[in-house]
C-alpha positions as CSV (number, residue, x, y, z in Angstrom):
1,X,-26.8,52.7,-3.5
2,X,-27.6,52.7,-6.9
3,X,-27.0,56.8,-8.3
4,X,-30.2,56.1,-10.9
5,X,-32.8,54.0,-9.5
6,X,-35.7,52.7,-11.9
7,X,-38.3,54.8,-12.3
8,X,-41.8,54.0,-13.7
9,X,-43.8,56.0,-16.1
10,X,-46.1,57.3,-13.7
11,X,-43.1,58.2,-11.4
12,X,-40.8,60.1,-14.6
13,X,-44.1,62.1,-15.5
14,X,-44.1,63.1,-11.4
15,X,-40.4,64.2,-11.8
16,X,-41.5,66.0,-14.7
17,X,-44.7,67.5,-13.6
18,X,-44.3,68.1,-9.7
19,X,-40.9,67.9,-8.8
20,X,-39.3,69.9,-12.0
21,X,-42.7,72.2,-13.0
22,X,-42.6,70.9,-16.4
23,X,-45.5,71.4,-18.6
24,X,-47.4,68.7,-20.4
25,X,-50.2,69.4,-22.1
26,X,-51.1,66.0,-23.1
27,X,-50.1,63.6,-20.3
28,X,-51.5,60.0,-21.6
29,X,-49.6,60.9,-24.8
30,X,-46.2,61.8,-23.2
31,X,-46.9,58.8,-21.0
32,X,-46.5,56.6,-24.6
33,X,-44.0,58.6,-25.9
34,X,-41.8,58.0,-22.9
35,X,-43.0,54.0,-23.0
36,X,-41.7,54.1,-26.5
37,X,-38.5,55.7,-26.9
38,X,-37.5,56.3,-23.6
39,X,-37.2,58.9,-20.5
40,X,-33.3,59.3,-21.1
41,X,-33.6,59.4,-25.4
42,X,-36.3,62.2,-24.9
43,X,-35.5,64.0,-21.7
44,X,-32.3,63.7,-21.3
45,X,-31.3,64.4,-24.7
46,X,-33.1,67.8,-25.4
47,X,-33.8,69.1,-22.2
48,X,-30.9,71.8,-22.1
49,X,-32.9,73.9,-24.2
50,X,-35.9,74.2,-22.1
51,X,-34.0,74.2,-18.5
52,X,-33.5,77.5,-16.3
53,X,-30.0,75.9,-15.6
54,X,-29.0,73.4,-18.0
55,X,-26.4,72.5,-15.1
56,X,-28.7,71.5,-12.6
57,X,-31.9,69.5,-13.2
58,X,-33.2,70.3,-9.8
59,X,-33.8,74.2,-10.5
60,X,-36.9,72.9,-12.8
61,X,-37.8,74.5,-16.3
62,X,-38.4,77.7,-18.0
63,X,-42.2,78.9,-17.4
64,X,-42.8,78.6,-20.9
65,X,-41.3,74.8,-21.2
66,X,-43.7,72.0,-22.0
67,X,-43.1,68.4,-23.2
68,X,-44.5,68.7,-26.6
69,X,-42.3,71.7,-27.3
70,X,-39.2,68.9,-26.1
71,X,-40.3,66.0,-28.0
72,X,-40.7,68.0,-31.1
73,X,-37.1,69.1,-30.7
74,X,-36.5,65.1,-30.3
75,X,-38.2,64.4,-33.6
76,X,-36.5,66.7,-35.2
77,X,-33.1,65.5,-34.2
78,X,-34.3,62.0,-35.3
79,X,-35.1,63.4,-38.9
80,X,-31.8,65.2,-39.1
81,X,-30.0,61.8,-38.2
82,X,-31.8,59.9,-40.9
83,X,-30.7,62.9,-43.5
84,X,-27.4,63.5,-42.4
85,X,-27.0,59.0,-42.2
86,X,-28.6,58.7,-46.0
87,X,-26.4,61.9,-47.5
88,X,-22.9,60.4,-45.8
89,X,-24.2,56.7,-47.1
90,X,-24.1,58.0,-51.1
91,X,-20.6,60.3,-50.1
92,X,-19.4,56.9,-49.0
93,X,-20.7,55.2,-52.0
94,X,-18.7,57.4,-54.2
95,X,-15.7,57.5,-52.4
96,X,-15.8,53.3,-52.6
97,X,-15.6,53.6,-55.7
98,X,-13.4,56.1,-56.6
99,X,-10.8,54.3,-54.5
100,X,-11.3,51.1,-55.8
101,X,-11.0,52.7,-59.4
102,X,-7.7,54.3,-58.8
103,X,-6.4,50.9,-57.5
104,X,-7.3,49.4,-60.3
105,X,-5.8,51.7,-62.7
106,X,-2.9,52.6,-60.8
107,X,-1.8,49.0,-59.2
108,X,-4.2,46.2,-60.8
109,X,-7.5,44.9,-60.4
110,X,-5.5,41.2,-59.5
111,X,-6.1,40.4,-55.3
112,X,-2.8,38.6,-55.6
113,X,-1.3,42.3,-56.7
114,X,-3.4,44.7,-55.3
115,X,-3.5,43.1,-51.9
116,X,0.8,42.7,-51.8
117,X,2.0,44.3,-48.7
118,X,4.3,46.0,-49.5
119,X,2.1,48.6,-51.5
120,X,0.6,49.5,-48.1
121,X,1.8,51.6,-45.3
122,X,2.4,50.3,-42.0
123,X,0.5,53.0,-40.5
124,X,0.5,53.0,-36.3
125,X,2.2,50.0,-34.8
126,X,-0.1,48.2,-31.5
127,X,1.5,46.0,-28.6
128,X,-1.2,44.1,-26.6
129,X,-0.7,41.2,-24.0
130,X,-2.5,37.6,-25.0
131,X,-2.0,34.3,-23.0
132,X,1.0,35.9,-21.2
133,X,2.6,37.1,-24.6
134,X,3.4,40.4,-26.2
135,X,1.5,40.2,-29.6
136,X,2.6,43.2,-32.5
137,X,0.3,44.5,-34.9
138,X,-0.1,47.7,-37.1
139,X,-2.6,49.3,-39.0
140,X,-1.5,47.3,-42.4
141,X,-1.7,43.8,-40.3
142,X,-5.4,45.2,-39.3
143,X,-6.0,46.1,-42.7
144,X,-4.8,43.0,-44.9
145,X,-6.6,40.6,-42.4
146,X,-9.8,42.1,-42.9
147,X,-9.3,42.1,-46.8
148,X,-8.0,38.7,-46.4
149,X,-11.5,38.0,-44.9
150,X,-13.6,39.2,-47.3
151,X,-11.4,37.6,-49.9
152,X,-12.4,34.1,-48.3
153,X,-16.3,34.6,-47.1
154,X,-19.1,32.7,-48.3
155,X,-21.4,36.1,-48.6
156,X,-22.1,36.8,-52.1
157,X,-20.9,38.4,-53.7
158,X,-17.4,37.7,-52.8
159,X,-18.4,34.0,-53.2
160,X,-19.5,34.4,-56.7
161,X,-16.5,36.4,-57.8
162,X,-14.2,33.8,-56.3
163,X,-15.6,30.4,-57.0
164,X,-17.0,32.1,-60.6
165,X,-14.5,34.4,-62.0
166,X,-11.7,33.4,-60.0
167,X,-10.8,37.2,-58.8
168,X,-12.1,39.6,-56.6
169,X,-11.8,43.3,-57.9
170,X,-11.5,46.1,-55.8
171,X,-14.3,47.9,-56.8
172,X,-16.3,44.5,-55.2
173,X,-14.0,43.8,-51.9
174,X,-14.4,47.8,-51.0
175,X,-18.4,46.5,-51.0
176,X,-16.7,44.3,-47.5
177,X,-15.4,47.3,-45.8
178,X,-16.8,49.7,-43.4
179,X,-16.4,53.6,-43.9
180,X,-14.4,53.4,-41.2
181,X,-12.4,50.2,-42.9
182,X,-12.5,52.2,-46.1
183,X,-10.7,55.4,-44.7
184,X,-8.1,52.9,-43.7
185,X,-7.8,51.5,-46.9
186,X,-6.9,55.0,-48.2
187,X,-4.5,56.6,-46.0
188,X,-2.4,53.3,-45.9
189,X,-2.5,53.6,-49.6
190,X,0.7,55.0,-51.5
191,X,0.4,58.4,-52.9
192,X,-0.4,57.7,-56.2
193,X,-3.5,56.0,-55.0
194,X,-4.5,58.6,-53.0
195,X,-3.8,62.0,-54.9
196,X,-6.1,60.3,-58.3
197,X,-8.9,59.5,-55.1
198,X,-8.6,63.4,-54.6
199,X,-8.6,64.4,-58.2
200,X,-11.4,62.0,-58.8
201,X,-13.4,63.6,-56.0
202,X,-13.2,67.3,-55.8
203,X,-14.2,69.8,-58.2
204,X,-11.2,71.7,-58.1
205,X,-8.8,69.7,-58.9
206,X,-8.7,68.7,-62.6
207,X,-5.6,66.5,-62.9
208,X,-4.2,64.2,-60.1
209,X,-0.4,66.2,-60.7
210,X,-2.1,69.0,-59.2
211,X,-2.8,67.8,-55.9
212,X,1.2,67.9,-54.9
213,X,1.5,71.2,-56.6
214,X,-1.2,73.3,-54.5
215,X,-0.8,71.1,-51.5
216,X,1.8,73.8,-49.8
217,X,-0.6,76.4,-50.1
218,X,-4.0,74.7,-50.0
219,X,-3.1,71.8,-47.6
220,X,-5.5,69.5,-49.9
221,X,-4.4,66.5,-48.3
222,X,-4.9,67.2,-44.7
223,X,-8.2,68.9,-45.7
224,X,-9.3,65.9,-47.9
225,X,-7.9,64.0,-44.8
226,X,-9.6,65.9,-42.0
227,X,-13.2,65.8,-43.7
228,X,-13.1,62.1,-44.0
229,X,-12.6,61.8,-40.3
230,X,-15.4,64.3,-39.8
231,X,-17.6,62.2,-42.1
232,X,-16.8,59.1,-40.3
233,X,-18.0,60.9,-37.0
234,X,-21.0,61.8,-38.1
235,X,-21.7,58.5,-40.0
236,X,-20.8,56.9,-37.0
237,X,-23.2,59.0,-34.6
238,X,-26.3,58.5,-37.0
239,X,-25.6,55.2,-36.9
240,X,-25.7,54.4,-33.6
241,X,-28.9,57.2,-32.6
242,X,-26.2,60.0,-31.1
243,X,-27.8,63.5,-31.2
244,X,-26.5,65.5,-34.1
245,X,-28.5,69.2,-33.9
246,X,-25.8,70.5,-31.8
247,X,-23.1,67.9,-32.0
248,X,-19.5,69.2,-31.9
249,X,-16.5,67.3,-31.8
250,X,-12.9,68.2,-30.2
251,X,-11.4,65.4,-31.8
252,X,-12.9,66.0,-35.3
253,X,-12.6,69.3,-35.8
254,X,-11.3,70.5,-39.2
255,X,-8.4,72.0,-38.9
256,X,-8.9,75.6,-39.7
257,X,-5.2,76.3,-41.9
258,X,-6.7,74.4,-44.8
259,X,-7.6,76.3,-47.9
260,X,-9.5,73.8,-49.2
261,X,-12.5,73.7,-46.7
262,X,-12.3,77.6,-45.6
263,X,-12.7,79.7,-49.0
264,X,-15.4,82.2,-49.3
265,X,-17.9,79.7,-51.4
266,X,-17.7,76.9,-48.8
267,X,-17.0,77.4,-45.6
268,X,-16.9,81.2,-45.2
269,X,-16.7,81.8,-40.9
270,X,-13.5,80.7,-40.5
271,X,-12.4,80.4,-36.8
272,X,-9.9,83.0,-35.1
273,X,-9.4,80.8,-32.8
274,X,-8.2,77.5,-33.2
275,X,-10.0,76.0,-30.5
276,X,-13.0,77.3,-31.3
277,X,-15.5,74.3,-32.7
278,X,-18.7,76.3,-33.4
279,X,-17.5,76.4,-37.4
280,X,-15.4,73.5,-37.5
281,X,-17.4,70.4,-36.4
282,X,-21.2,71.3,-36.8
283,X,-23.5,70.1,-39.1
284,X,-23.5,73.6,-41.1
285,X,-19.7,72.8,-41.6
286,X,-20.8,69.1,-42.5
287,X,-23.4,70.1,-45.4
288,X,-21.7,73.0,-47.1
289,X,-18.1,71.0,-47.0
290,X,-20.0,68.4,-49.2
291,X,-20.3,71.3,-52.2
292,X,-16.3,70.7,-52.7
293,X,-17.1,67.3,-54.4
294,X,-17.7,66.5,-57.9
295,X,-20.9,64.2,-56.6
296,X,-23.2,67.2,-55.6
297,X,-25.8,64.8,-54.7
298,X,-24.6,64.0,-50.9
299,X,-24.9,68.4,-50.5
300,X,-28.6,68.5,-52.5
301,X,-30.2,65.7,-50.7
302,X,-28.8,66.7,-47.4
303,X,-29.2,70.7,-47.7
304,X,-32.7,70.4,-49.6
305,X,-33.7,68.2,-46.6
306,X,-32.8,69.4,-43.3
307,X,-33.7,72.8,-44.8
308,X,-37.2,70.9,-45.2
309,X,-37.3,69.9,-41.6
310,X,-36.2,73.5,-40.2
311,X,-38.6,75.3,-41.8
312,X,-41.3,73.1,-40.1
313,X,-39.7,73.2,-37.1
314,X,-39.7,76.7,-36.9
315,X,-43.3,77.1,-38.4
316,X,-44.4,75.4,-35.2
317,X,-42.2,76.9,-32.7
318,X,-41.0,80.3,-34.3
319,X,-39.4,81.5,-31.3
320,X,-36.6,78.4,-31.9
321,X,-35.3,79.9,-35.1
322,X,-32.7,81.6,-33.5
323,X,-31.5,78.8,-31.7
């Protein structure tokens, strides 16, 4: 028996209607919303909100619940994800090229240098079976191949730089790489690479020598480390249409013994309790984190924005604004 049979649109509005006393105001126009994007993208991704028990579908909705309300919480979440995608698109710019700069200064701007192995860490080490053997790999294998890729395609402009200059610099190979790729690129780095990537990036650090002498207090590393990760979670999410109004993440959660993200001018709720995600993962904690870089314009486009879209959220439904 199938656990989620196919239902038509006639049938979800039923569901909606009859069988869960939702209210819909406008029924041809939920009807197209639903044809458009979806029972499960609308319904199923914001009803919590407007559900007696968000637990259990069957005890039907809050008297005051309608559709409209719902699907104006969906577009909001879609606006949000466009924001929060565009700001961490120009953070990721930047940090491109910040790390292709210091590899350039501090190794060489030469593939047949900068790509040597032996200026990478190994990182974690992978054992996998293939046509009855054990195969061994490692985040630097992972790494190098894809570089080695790029290196080699026909795409432009890695093809122009080859075939016309005869090298491909880092500041256009890191134009190959993923954020996620990226990331990689930067934690198998030596330490030299990384600590100028840290002064290059945050305002307060003003020399590269600095970031081993307040690292014991300020933990700048693992918080330089841990908002990269939390980045890449949300870049990832936006990417892929995950809903980000009330996202939290267990696995990306900023550590909270890092002086960097928790001072009084950034992050200022800092968490008691260490599992506790609510100021550690949201997308508060993602915008005001972005005001410790030098590049201000990932925070102003992303803050000036999704304040934008709250506001005229909350004109519209004023009794959300605490939510």
């Amino acid at each position: 028996m199938i656990d989620k049979p196919f239902k038509n649109i006639n049938e979800q509005i039923s569901i909606l209607k009859n069988d869960r006393n939702l209210l819909i105001r406008d029924v041809e126009a939920a009807k197209s919303h639903l044809i458009r994007y979806g029972y499960y993208e609308i319904v199923n991704g914001y009803k919590d909100h407007f559900l007696i028990d968000p637990t259990d579908d069957d005890k039907g909705y809050k008297k005051d619940a309608d559709f409209e309300h719902m699907y104006s919480l969906f577009l909001l979440d879609n606006e949000l994800r466009t924001i929060i995608l565009s700001g961490l698109e120009e953070f990721e710019a930047t940090f491109k090229q910040s790390l292709a700069y210091a590899i350039s200064l501090k190794i060489s701007e030469n593939p047949n240098t900068y790509l040597s192995k032996a200026l990478y860490n190994r990182g974690k080490t992978y054992h996998f079976r293939r046509h009855g053997q054990t195969i061994n790999t490692n985040d630097r294998t992972n790494l190098l191949h894809k570089l080695d890729k790029v290196t080699h395609s026909d795409i432009e402009p890695f093809k122009h730089y080859r075939e016309d200059h005869g090298n491909i610099p880092p500041w256009i190979i890191v134009k190959g790489l993923s954020f996620g790729q990226t990331i990689y690129l930067y934690s198998l780095s030596k330490p030299e690479v990384r600590n100028y990537v840290i002064a290059r990036m945050l305002k307060m650090i003003t020399d590269e020598s600095l970031v081993n002498t307040l690292e014991p207090e300020f933990k700048i590393k693992q918080g330089f480390g841990d908002l990269l990760d939390l980045y890449l979670d949300y870049r990832n999410l936006t990417a892929h249409g995950g809903r980000v109004y009330n996202h939290q993440s267990r696995k990306h959660a900023l550590r909270p013994d890092s002086k960097l993200i928790y001072r009084d001018s950034i992050i200022s709720k800092q968490p008691s309790n260490r599992h506790n995600l609510k100021y550690r993962s949201s997308v508060g904690v993602l915008i005001q984190s972005l005001k410790l870089f030098s590049n201000t314009d990932p925070y102003n486009h992303m803050k000036n924005n999704v304040q934008h879209s709250l506001a005229g959220y909350c004109r519209a439904y004023p009794q959300d604004k605490a939510f």
